[in-house]
SERO-4910 file (N, C-alpha, C, O; in steps of 0.05 Angstrom, whole numbers):
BEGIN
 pado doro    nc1    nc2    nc3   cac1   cac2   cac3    cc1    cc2    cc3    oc1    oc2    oc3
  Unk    A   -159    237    -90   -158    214   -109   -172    190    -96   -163    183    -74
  Unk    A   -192    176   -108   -199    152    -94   -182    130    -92   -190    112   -106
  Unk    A   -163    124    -79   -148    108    -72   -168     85    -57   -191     90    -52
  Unk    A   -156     62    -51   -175     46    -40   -156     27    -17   -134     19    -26
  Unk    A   -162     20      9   -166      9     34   -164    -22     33   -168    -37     13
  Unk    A   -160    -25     45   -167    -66     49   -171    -68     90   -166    -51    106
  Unk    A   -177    -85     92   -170    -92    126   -147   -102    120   -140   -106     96
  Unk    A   -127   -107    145   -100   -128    153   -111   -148    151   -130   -158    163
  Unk    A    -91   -158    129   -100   -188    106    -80   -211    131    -63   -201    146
  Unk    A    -86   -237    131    -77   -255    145    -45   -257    142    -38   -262    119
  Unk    A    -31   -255    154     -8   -257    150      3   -286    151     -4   -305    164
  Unk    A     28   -283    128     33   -317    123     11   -331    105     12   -356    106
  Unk    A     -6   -320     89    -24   -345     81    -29   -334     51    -35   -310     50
  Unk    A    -28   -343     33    -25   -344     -2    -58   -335     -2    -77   -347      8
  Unk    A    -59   -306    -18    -85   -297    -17    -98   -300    -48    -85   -289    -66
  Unk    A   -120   -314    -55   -125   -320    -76   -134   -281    -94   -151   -265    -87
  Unk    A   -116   -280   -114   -120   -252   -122   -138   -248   -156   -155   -231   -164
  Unk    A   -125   -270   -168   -140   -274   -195   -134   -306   -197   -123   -319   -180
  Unk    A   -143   -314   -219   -137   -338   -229   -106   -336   -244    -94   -320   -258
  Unk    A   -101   -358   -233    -75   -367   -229    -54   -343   -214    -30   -342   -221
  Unk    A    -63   -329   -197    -43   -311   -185    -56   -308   -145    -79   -304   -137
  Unk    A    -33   -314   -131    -35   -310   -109    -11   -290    -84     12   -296    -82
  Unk    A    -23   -270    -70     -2   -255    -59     -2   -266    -33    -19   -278    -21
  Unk    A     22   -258    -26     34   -268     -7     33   -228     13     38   -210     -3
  Unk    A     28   -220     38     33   -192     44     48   -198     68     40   -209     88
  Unk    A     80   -186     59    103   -191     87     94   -172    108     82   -150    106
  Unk    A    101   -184    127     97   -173    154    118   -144    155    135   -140    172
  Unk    A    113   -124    133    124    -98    144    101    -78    136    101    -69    113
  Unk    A     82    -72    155     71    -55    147     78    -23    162     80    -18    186
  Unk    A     81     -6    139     89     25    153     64     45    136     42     38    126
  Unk    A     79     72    139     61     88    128     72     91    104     59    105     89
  Unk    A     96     80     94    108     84     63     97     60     44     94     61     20
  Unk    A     92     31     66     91      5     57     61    -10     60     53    -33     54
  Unk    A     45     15     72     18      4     74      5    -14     92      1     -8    115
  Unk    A     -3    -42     80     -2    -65    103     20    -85     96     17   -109    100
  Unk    A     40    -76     86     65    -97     75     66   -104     51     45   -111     40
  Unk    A     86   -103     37     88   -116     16     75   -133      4     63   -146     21
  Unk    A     70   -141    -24     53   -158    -44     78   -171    -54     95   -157    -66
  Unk    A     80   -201    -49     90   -224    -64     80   -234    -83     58   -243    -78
  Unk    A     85   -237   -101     65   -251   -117     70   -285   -129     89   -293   -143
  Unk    A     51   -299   -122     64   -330   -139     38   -320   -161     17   -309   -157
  Unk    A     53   -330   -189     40   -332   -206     45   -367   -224     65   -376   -234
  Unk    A     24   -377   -221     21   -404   -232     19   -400   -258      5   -382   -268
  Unk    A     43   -426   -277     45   -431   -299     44   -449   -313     27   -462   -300
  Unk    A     50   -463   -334     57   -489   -348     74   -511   -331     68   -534   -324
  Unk    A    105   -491   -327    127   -510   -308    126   -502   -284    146   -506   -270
  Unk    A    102   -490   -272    110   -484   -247    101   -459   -233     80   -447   -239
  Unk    A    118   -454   -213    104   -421   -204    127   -401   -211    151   -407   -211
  Unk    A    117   -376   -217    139   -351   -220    137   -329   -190    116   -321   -181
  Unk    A    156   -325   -180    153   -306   -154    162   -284   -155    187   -284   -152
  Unk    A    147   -256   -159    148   -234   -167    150   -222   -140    130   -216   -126
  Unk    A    177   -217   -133    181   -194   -113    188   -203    -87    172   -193    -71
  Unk    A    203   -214    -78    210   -235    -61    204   -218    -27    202   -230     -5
  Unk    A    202   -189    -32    190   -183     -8    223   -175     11    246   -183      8
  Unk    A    210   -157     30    228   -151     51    248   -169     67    243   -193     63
  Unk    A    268   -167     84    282   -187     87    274   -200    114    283   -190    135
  Unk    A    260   -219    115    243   -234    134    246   -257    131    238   -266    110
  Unk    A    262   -280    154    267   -302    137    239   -320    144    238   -344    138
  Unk    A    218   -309    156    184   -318    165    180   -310    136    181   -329    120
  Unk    A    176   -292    127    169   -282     95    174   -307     76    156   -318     64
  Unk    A    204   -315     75    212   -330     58    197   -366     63    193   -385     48
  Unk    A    194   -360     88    187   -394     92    161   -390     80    153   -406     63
  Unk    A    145   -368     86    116   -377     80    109   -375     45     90   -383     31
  Unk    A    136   -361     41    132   -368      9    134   -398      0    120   -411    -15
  Unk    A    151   -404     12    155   -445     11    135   -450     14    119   -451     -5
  Unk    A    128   -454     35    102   -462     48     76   -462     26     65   -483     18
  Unk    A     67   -434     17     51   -431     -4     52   -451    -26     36   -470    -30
  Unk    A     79   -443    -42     84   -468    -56     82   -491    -59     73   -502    -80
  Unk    A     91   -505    -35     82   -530    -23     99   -558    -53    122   -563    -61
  Unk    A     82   -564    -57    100   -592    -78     96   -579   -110     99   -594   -129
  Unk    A     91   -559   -114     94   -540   -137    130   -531   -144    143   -520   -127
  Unk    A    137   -536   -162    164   -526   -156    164   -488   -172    151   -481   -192
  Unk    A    180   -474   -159    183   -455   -157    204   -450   -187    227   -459   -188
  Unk    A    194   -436   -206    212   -438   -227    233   -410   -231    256   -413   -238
  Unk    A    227   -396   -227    245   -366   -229    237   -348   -210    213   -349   -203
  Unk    A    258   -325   -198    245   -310   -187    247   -278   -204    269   -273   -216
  Unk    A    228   -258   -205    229   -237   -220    229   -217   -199    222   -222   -176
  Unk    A    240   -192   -208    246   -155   -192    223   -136   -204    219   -136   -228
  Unk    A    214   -125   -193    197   -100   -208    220    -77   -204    224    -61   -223
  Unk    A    236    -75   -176    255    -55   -175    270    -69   -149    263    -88   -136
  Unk    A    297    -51   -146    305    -65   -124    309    -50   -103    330    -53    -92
  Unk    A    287    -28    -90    281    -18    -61    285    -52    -47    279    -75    -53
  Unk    A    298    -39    -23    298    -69      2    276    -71      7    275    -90     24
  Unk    A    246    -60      1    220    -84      7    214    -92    -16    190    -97    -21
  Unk    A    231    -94    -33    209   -120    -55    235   -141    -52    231   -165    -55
  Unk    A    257   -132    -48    288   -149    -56    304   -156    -30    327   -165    -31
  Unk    A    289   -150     -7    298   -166     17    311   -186     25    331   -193     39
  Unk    A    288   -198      9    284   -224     22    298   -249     -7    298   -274     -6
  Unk    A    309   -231    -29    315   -249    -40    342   -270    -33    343   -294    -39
  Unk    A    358   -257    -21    386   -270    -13    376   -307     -4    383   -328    -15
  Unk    A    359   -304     16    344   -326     29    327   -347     13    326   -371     16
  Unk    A    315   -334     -4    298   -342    -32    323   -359    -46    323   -384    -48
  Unk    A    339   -347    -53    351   -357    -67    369   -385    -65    369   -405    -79
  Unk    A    387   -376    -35    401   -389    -18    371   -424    -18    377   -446    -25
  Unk    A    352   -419    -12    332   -444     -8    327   -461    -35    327   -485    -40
  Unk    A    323   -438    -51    305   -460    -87    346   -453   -108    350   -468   -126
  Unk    A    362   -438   -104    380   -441   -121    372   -432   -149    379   -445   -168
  Unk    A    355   -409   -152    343   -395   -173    351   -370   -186    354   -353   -168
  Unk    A    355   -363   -205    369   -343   -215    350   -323   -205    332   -333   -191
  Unk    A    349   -293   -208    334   -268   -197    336   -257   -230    358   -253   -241
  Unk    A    315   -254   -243    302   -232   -270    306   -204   -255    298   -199   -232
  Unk    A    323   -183   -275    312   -162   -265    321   -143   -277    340   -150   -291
  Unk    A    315   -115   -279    328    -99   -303    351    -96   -306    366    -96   -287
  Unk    A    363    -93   -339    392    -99   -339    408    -86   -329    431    -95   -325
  Unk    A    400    -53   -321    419    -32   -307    407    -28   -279    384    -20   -272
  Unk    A    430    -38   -263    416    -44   -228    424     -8   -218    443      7   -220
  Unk    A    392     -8   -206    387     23   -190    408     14   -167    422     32   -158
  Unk    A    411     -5   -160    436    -14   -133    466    -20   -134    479    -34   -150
  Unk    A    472     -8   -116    508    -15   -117    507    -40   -108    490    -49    -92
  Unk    A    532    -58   -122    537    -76   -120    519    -99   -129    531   -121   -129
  Unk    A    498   -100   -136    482   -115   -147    467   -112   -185    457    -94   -199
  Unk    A    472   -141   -188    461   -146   -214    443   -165   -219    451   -187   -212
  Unk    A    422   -164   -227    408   -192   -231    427   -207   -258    442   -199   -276
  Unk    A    412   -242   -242    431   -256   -257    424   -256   -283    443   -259   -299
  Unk    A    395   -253   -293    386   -255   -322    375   -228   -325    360   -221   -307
  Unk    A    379   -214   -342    381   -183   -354    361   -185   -365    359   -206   -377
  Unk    A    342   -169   -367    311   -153   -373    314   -122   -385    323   -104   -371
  Unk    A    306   -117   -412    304   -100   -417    271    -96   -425    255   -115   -422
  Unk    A    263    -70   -436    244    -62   -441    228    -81   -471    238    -81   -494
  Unk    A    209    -93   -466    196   -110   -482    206   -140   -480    191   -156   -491
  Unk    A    225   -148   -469    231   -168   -463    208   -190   -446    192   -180   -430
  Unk    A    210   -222   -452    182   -228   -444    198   -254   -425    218   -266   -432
  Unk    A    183   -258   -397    184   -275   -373    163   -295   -370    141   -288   -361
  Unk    A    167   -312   -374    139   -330   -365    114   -321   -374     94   -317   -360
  Unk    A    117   -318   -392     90   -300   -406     87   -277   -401     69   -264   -412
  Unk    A    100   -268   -386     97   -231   -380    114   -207   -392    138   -210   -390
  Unk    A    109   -192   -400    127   -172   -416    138   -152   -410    120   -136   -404
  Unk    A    163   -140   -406    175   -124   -384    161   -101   -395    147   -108   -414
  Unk    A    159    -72   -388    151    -54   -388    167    -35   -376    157    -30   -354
  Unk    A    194    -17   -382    205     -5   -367    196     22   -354    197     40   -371
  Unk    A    189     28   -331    185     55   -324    197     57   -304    194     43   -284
  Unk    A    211     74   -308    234     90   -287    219    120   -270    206    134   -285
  Unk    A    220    125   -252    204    144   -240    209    144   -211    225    160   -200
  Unk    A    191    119   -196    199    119   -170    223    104   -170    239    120   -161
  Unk    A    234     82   -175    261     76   -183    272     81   -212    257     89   -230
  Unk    A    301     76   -215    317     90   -243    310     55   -256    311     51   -280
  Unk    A    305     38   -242    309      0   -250    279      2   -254    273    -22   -258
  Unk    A    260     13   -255    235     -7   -243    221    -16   -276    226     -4   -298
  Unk    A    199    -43   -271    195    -58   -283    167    -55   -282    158    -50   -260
  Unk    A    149    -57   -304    122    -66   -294    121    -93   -308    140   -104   -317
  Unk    A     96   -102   -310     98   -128   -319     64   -137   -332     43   -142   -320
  Unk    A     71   -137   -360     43   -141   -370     43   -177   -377     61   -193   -383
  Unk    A     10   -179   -374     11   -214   -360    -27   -212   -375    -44   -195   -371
  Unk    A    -26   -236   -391    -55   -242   -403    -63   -265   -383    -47   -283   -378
  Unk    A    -99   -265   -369   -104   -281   -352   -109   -316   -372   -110   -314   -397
  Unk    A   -109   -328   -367   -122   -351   -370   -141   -346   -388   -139   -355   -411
  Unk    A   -164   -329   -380   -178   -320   -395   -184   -306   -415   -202   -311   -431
  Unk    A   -164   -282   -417   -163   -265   -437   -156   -245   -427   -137   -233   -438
  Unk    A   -168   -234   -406   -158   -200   -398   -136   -200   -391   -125   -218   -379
  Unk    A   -125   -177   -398    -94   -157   -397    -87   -153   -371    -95   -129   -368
  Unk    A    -80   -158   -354    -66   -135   -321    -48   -135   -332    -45   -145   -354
  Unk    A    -28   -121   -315     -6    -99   -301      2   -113   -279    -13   -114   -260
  Unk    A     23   -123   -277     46   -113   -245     48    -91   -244     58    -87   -266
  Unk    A     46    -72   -235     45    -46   -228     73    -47   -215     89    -30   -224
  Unk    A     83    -63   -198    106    -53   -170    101    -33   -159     78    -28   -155
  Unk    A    120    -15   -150    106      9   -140    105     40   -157    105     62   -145
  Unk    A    104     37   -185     96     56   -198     68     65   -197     62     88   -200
  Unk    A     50     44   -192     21     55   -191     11     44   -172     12     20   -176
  Unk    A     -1     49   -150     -9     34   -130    -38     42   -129    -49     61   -140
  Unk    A    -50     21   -113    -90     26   -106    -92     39    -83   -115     48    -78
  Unk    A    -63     44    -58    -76     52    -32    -62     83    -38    -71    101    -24
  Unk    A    -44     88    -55    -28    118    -49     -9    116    -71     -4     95    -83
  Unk    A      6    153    -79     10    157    -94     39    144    -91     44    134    -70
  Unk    A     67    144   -117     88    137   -108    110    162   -101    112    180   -117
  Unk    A    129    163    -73    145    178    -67    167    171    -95    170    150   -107
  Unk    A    176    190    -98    196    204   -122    218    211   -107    216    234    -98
  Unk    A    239    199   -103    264    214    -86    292    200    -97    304    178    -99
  Unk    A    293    231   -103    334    228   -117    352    219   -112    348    227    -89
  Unk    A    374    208   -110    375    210   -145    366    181   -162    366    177   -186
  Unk    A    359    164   -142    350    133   -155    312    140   -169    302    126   -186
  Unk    A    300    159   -160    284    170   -163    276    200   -188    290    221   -187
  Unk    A    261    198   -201    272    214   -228    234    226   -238    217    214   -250
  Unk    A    236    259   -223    206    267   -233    190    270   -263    166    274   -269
  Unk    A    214    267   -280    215    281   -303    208    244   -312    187    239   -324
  Unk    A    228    222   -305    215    197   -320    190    186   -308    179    167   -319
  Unk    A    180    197   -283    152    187   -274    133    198   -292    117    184   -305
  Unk    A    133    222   -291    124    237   -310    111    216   -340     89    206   -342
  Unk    A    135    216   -358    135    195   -372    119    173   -376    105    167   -395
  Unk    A    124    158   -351    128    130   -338     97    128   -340     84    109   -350
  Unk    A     86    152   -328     52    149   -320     39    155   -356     21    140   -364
  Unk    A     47    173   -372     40    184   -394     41    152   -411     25    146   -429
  Unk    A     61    137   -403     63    104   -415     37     96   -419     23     98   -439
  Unk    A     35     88   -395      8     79   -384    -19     85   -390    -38     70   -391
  Unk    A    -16    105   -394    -48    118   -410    -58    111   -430    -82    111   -436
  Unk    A    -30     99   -450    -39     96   -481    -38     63   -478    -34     50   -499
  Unk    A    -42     49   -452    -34     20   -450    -68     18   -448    -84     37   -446
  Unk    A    -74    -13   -450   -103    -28   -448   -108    -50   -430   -123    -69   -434
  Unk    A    -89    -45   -402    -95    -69   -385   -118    -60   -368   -124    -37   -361
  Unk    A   -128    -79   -362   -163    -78   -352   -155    -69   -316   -168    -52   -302
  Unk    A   -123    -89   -304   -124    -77   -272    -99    -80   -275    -87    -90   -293
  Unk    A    -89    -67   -244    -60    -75   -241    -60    -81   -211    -76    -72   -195
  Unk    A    -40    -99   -205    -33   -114   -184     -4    -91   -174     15    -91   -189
  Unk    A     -3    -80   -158     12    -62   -149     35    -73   -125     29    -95   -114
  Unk    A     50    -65   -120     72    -66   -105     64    -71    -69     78    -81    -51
  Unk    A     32    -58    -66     29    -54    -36      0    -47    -42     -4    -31    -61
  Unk    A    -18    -56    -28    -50    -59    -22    -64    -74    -49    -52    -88    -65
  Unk    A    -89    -69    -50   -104    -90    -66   -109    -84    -92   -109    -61   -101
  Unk    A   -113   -108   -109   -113   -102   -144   -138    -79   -142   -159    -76   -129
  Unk    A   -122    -65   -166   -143    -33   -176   -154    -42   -208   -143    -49   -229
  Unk    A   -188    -38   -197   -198    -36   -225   -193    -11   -239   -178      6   -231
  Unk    A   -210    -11   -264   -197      9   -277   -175     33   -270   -178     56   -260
  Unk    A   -157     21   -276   -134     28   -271   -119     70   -284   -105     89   -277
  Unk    A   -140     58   -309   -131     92   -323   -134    113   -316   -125    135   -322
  Unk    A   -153    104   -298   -174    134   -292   -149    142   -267   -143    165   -271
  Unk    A   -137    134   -250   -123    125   -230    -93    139   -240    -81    155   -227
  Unk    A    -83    130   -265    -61    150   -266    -64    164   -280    -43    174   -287
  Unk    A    -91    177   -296    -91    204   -307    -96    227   -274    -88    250   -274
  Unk    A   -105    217   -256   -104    234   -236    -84    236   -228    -74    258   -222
  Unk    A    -71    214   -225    -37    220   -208    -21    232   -223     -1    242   -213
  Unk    A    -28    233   -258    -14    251   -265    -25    282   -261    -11    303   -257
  Unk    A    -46    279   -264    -58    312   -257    -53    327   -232    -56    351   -227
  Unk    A    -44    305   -215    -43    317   -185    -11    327   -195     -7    351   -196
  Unk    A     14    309   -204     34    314   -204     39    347   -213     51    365   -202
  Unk    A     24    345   -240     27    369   -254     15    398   -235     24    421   -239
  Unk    A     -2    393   -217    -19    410   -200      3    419   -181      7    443   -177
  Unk    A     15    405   -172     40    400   -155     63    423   -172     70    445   -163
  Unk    A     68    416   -189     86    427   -204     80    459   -203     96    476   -196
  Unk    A     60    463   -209     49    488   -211     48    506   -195     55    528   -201
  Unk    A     40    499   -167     45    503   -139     76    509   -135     86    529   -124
  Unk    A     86    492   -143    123    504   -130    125    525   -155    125    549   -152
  Unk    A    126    516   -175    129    534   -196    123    573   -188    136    592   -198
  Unk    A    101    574   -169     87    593   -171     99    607   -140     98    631   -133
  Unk    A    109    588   -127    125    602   -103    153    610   -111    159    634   -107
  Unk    A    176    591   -123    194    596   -129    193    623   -148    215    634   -148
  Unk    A    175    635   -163    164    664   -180    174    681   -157    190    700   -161
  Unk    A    166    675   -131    161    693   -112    185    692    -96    180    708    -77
  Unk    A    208    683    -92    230    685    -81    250    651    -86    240    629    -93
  Unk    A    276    655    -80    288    628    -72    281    614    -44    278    626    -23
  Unk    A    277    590    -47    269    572    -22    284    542    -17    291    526    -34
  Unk    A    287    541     13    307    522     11    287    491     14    271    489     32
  Unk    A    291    473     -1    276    443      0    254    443     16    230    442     10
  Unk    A    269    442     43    250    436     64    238    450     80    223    442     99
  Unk    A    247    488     69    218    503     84    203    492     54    184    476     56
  Unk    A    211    500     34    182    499     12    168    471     14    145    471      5
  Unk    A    177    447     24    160    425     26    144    434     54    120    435     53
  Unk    A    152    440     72    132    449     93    111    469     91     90    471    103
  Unk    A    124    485     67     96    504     66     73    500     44     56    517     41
  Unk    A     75    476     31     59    473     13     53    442     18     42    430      0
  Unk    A     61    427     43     46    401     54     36    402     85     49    407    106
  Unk    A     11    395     82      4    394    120      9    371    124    -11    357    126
  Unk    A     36    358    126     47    333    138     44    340    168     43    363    176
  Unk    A     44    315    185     40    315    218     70    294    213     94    299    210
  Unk    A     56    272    215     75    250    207    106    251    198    113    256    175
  Unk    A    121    246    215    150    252    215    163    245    183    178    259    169
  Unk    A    150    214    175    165    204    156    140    221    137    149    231    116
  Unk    A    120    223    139    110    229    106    125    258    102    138    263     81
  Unk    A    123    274    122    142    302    122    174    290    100    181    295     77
  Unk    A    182    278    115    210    269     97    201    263     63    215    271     44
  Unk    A    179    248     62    171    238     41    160    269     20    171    268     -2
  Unk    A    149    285     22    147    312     19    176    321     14    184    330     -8
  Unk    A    187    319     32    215    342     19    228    320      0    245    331    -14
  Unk    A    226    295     -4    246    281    -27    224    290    -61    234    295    -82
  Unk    A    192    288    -54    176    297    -74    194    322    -93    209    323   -112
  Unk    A    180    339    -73    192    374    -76    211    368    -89    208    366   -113
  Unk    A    240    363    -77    267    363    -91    264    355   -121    272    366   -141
  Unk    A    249    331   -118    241    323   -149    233    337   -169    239    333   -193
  Unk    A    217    358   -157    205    365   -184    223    395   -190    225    408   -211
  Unk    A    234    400   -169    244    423   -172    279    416   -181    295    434   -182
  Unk    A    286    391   -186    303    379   -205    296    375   -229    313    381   -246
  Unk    A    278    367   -237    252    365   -260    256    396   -269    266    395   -292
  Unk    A    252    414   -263    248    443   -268    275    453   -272    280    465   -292
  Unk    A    288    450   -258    321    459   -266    330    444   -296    338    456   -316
  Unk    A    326    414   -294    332    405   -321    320    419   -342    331    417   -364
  Unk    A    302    431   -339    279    442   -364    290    466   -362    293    471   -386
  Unk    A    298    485   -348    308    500   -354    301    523   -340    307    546   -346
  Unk    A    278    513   -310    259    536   -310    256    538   -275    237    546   -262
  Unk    A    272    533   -271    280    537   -250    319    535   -239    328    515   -251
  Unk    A    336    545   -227    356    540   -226    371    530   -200    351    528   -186
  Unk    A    393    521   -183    394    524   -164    424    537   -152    446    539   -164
  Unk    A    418    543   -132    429    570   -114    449    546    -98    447    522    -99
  Unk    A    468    565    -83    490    558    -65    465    547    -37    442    555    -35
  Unk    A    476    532    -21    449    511      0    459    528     16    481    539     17
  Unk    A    433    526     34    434    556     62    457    535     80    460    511     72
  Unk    A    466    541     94    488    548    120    459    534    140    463    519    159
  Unk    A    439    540    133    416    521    159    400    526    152    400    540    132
  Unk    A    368    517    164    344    518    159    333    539    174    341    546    196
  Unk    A    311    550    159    296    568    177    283    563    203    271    542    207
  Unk    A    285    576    215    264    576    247    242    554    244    226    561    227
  Unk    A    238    534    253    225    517    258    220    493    235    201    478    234
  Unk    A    235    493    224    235    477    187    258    462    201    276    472    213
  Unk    A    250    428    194    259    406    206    270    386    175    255    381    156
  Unk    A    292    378    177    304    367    155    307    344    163    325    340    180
  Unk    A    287    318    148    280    289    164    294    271    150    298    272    126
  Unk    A    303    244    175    314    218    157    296    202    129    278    214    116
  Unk    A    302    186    125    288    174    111    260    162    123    254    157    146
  Unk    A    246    159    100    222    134    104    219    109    114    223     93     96
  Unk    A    212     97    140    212     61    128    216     56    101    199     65     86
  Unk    A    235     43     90    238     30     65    247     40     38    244     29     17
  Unk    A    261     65     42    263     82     29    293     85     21    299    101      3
  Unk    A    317     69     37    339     63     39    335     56     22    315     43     18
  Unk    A    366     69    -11    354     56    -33    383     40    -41    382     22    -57
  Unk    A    412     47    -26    428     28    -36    433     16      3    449     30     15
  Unk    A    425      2     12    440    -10     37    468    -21     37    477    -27     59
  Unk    A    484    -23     15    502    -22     24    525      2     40    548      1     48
  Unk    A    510     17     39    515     44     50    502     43     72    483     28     75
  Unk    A    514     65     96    505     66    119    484     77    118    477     89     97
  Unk    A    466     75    143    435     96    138    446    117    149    434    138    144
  Unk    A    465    118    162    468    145    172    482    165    148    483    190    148
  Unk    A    492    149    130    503    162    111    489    179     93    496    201     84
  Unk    A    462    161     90    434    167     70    421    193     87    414    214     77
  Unk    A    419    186    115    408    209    129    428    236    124    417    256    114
  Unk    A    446    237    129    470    254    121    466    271    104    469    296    104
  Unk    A    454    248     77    455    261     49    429    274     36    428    286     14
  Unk    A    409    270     53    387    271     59    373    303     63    358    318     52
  Unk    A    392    301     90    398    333    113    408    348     84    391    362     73
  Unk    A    433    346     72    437    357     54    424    365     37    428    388     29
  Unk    A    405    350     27    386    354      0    370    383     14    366    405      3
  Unk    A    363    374     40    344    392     52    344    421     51    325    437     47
  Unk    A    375    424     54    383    446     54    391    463     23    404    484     22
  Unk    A    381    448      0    387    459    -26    366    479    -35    342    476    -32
  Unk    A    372    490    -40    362    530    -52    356    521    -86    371    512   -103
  Unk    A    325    529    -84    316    533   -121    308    560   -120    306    572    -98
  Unk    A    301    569   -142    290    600   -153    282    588   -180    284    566   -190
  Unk    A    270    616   -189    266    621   -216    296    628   -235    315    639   -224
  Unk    A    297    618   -264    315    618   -282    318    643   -287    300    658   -279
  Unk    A    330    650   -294    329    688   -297    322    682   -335    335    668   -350
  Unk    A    301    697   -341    286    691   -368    314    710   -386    313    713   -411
***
């Protein structure tokens, strides 16, 4: 897929992205998060809107001030609430005393945004767009320039550097699916994504990611024909991961779709092996991939190991 690159953008400094929009990229860059998160100030009538307040960095939060400068800061908005877009809001908030926009059913325990967002609902000129896929909350956000042309907030449903990890149960293969099929019949010219740089034509971009998904599908589809397999040998045998965390990132995929396939009817699942096969490694999470923190990570890893170990087959026709 042509995905696209940037160099390591200046850290701390408001990057001019379109007219009237500038990102901010927090200092976490991994292999799940790229070169860090995308903040976004978007300039308005009353002020600025801050789309995604970023990982929890209280350097992050200053340099959003900073950016700002004698602009006052009018609302802050969620695309989803993974801890790198919603970090850093506690701090955000605690500084400007601003409510948090964000979908009305929180993917997180214990948390609600204070002003409720549903699907079509409109923010500072921007119009929610619900797609649920890589999160069960997530938001995109359609926004007309100054000028006239259409973008996209993307968040991390569509990204320009890589595709989005899908992992259960906050994660849902069957509404990405969906989520991307949205998108196709939409007319925004780019989208400003969750992590690396704005993508021109944007369609061409998720008719492949859907074609890859479906390609994907086909592939397990066509092993599970051939016997039961537990998560994380079949993510090992159908990804040449090196990389500890993309390996993890692979077996939360897999589980996806082969949840996706059980719902449909076409695949089922079996009692989870007692252990993994000879050399098949069942991994923690991702950088950033912790999806309720109020829970332990060791808990998530726990539950994780578990997933690893779950048995699909074919449905008996």
């Amino acid at each position: 897929m042509p995905f696209l690159t940037e160099p390591e953008p200046p850290r701390g400094t408001p990057l001019d992205v379109l007219p009237s929009i500038r990102r901010i990229v927090a200092r976490n860059p991994s292999v799940m998060t790229y070169q860090g998160t995308n903040t976004y100030l978007i300039s308005g009538a009353d002020g600025l809107t801050i789309l995604d307040p970023g990982p929890q960095d209280a350097q992050h939060v200053r340099d959003i001030l900073a950016a700002a400068g004698e602009v006052p800061i009018r609302r802050i908005v969620l695309t989803h609430t993974h801890g790198d877009h919603m970090g850093a809001l506690a701090d955000l908030q605690a500084a400007t005393g601003l409510p948090v926009h964000g979908y009305r059913i929180s993917g997180r325990a214990g948390f609600t945004a204070d002003i409720l967002l549903g699907d079509g609902d409109i923010v500072a000129g921007m119009g929610a767009l619900f797609t649920p896929g890589h999160a069960a909350d997530h938001l995109c956000f359609e926004y007309s320039l100054p000028d006239g042309p259409k973008i996209l907030f993307s968040g991390d449903h569509v990204m320009s550097w890589s595709s989005s990890i899908v992992s259960p149960p906050d994660g849902n293969m069957l509404h990405y699916y969906r989520s991307l099929e949205l998108l196709l019949g939409r007319d925004e010219v780019m989208y400003l994504g969750g992590h690396g740089p704005l993508l021109e034509q944007p369609r061409a971009l998720v008719a492949e990611l859907l074609a890859h998904r479906r390609y994907r599908e086909g592939e397990i589809f066509k092993q599970i024909e051939k016997k039961t397999w537990v998560v994380a040998e079949l993510a090992q045998h159908l990804y040449a991961k090196t990389d500890p965390y993309l390996k993890g990132a692979a077996q939360r995929n897999v589980l996806a779709h082969l949840l996706k396939l059980k719902d449909e009817g076409i695949a089922v699942e079996h009692a989870p092996a007692s252990a993994l096969p000879t050399g098949v490694e069942a991994l923690g999470p991702p950088p950033g991939l912790v999806i309720d923190e109020s829970a332990s990570k060791g808990g998530f890893m726990r539950e994780m190991r578990r997933d690893a170990l779950r048995r699909f087959g074919l449905a008996a026709c």
